[in-house]
C-alpha positions in Angstrom: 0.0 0.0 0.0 1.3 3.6 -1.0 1.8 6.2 1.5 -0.6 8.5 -0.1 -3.0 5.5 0.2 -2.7 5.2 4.1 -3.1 9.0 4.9 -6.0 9.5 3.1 -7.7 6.5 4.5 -6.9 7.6 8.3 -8.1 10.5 6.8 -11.4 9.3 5.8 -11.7 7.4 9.1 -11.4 10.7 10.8 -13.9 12.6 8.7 -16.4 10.1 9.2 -15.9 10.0 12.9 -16.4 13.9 13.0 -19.7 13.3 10.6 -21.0 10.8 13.1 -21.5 13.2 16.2 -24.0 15.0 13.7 -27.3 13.7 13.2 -26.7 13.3 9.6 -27.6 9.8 8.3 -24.7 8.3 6.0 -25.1 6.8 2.6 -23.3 5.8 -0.2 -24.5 7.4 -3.5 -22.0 7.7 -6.6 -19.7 5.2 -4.9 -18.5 7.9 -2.1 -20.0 8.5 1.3 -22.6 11.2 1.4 -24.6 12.4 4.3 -27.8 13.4 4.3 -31.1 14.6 6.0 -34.5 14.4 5.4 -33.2 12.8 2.4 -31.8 15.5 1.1 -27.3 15.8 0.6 -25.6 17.9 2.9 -22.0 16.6 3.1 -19.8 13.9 1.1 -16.7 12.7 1.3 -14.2 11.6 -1.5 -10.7 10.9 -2.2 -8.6 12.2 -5.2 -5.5 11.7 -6.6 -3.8 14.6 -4.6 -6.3 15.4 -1.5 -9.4 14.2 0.3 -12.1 16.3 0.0 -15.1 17.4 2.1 -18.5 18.3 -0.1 -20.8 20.5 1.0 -24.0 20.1 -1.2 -25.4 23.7 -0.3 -21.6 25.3 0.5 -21.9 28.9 -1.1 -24.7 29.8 1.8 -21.6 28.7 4.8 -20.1 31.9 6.5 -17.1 30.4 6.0 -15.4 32.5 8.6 -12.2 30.6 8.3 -11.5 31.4 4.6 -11.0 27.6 4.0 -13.9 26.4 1.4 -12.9 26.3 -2.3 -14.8 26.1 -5.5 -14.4 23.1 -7.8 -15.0 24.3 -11.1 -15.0 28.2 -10.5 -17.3 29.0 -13.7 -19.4 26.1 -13.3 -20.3 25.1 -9.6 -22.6 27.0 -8.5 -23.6 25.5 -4.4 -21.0 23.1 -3.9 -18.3 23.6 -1.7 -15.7 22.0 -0.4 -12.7 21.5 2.4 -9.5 19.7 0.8 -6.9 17.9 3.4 -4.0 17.3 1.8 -2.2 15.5 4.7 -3.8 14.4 7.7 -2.9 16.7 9.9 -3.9 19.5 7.9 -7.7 18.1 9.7 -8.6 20.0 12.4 -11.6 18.0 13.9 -13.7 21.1 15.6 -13.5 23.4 12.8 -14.7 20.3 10.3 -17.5 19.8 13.1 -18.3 23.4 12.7 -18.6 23.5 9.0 -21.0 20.5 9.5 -23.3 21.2 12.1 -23.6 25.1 9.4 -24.1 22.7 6.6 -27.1 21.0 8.8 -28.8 23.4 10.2 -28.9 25.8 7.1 -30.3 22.4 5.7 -32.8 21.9 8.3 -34.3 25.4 7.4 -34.6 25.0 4.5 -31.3 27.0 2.8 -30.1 25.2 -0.4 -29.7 26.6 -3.7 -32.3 26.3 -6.5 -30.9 26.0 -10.0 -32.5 28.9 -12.2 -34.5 26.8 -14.8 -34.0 27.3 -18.4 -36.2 28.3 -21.0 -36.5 26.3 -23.8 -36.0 28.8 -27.1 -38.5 26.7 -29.6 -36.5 27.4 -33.2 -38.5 28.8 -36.0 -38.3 25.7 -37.6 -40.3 23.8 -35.1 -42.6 26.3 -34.4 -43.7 26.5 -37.9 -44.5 22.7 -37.9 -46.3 22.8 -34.8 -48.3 25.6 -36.1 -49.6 22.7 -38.8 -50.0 19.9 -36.3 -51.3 20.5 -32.9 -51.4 17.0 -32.0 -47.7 16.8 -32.1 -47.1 20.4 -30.7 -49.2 18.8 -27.5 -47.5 15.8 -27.4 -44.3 18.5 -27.1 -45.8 20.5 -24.4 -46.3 17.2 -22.5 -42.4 16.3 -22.6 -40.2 17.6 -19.4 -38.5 20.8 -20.1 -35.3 18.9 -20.5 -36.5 16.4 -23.0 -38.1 19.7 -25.0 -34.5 21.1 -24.5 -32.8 18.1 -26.1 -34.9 18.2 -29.5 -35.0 22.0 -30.2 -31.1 21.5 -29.5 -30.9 19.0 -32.0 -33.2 20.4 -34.7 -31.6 23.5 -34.3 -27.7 22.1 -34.5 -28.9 21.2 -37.9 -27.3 23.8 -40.6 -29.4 22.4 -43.6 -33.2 22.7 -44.1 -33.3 19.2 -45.6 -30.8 18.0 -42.3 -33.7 19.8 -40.4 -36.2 17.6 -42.1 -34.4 14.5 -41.8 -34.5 15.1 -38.1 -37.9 15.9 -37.9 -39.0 12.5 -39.7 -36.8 11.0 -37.1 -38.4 12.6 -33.9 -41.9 12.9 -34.2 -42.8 9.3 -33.7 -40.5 9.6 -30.0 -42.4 13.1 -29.3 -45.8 11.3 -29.9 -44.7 8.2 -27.9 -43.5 10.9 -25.1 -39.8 9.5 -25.7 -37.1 11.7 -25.1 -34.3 12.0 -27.4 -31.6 10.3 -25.5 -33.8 7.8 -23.2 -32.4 4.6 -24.7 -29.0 6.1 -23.4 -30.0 6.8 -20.2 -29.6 4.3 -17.3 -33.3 3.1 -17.0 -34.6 2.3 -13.3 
């Protein structure tokens, strides 16, 4: 076993022992532990190739007095937070607890970030053929706003009014059937 294997599993061992003085209930989702309540994520835990790192789901609303949360993806996360450890002593136990119990209690009322829901821009193109068939314009509106996304997206990628076409002969019998676009590469339940 590597040293940089050992550490972070003490390390993980540590965490967890912090996150079980909360009332958080632990899970395993995506292969890592995550900790929940009321079923909703609060905190995970996962190891990576240079640090352990501490998630928190609902991160951006923590006071993060101690200057010590960082952003994954700068431009694209928009809650998530997280602590990164990238020796074991670098955990200090009571400020992780702190972080935590924040975490849950902004959880328990209710604080958590709401993605801003996108509106679907119907092309031209599609709105003129729904204009002829209403049938398949409900069967549209019927579709989840990201199914709706995925075939305006895909109609409208098209550069060619006979590409657009194509498409369009392709689709309508999944719109009708209230298929989305991708289903059949979508993990089914």
């Amino acid at each position: 076993m590597g040293e940089g294997i050992v550490w972070k599993e003490a390390a993980i061992a540590l965490i967890k022992s912090v996150l079980a003085q909360t009332e958080m209930q632990e899970e395993i989702k995506w292969g890592i532990p995550v900790y929940t309540c009321n079923g909703k994520n609060v905190v995970g835990v996962a190891v990576f190739k240079s640090y352990v790192g501490v998630w928190f789901y609902n991160g951006v609303f923590l006071k993060d007095s101690h200057k010590l949360l960082s952003n994954a993806q700068e431009s694209k996360t928009k809650a998530l937070r997280q602590l990164r450890y990238t020796s074991l002593d670098e955990i200090d136990t009571a400020l992780l607890l702190e972080y935590c119990n924040e975490a849950l209690e902004n959880e328990k009322m209710g604080i958590r970030y709401t993605p801003e829901t996108k509106k679907t821009e119907i092309p031209a193109f599609l709105q003129d053929v729904f204009s002829q068939d209403k049938t398949l314009k409900e069967a549209f509106e019927v579709l989840t706003p990201g199914r709706q996304r995925e075939y305006c997206e895909y109609i409208d990628s098209a550069k060619q009014l006979r590409t657009k076409q194509t498409r369009l002969e392709k689709i309508v019998p999944m719109i009708v059937e209230g298929k989305g676009l991708n289903d059949r590469y979508k993990k089914q339940k």
